[in-house]
Every structure is written in C-alpha cells, then in structure tokens.
C-alpha positions as CSV (number, residue, x, y, z in Angstrom):
1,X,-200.0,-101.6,-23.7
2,X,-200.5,-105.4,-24.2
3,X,-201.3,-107.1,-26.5
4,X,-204.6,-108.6,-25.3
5,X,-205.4,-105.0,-24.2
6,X,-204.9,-103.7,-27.9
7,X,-207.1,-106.3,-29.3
8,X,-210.1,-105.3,-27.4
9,X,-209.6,-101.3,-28.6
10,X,-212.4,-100.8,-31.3
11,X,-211.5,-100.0,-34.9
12,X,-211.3,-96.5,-34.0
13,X,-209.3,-96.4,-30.5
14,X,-206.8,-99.2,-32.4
15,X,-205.7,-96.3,-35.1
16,X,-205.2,-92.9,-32.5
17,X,-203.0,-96.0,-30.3
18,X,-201.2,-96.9,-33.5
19,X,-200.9,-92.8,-34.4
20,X,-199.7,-92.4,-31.1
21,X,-197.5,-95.2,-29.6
22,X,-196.8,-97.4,-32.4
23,X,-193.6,-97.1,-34.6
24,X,-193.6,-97.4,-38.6
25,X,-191.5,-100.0,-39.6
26,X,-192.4,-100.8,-42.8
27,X,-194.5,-100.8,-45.7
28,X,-195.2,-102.4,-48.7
29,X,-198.1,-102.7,-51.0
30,X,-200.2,-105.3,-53.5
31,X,-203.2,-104.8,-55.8
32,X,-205.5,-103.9,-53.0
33,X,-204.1,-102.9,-50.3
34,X,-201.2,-100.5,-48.8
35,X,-200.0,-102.7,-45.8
36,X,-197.9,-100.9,-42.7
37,X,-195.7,-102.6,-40.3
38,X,-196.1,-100.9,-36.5
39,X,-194.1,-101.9,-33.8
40,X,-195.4,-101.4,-30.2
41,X,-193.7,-102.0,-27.2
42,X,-194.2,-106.2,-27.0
43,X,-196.1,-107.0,-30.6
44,X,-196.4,-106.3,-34.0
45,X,-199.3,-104.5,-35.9
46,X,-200.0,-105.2,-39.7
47,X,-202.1,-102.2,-40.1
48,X,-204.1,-103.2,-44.0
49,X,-205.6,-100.2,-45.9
50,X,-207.6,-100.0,-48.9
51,X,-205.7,-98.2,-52.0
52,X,-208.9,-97.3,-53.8
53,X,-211.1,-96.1,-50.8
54,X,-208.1,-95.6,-48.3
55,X,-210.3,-97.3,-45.4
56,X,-208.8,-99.2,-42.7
57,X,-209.7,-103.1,-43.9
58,X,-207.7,-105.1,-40.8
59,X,-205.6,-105.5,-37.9
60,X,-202.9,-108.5,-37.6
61,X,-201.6,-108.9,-34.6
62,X,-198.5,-110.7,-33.9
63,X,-195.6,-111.3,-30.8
64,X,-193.5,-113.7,-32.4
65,X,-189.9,-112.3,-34.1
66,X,-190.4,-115.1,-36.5
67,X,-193.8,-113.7,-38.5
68,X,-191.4,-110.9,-39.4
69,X,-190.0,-112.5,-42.3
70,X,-192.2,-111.2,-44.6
71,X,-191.4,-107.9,-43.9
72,X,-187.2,-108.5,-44.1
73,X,-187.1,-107.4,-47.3
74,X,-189.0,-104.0,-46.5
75,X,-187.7,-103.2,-43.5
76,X,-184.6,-100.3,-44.0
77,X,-182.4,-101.7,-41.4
78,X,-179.8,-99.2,-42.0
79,X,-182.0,-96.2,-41.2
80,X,-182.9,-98.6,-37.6
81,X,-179.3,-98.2,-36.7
C-alpha cells in the first residue's frame, strides 16, 4: 500500500490495515493520549488513542526518516536487530 492509498481508507478500513500490515515500533504516552509508532512498507503511521475513552483520536502520516526523531528515544533498537 501507498501512502496516498492509505489516506483515503476511512477511520475504520485505516485500523484492520494497521492490525494487519503495519508493524509496531513504538510507543509512548502523554496526559491524553497513548500514541503508537506503525511502520508500513514506504511510510510511517502515528496511530493517537484516547487513555480515558480508548477511541481512536488521529492518524499522522509521514515518509520522511527525519520525523522519526521523536520517536528515537522509544524505539528498542536492540530488539530490531
């Protein structure tokens, strides 16, 4: 899948691709939300969930190695190798 592709998917048909094709990289959380890290075969999905009503708030969508950063921290490199 593309990424143009994915961001046409409804709310719904996003989450059973994520479930299905996607990787877990990471994870990390702040007051509101529980935020996962999926990696699909050319782009990134920041997948944001609610903590209190553990809804599905957003999908970020991203292709470039460089909006990683934020994630460098979270990601367990050692268990990638």
């Amino acid at each position: 899948m593309i990424l143009s592709d994915f961001i046409l998917l409804s709310e719904a048909e996003k989450k059973t691709v994520m479930l299905h094709q996607g990787i877990l990289i990471a994870k990390k959380a702040n007051q509101q939300f529980m935020i996962f890290l999926f990696q699909m075969q050319a782009f990134y999905v920041e997948v944001f969930c609610d903590k209190a009503t553990k809804q599905t708030h957003e999908f970020r969508v991203f292709n470039q190695t460089n909006q990683l950063d934020p994630w460098l921290d979270a990601i367990p490199i050692p268990d990638l190798i």
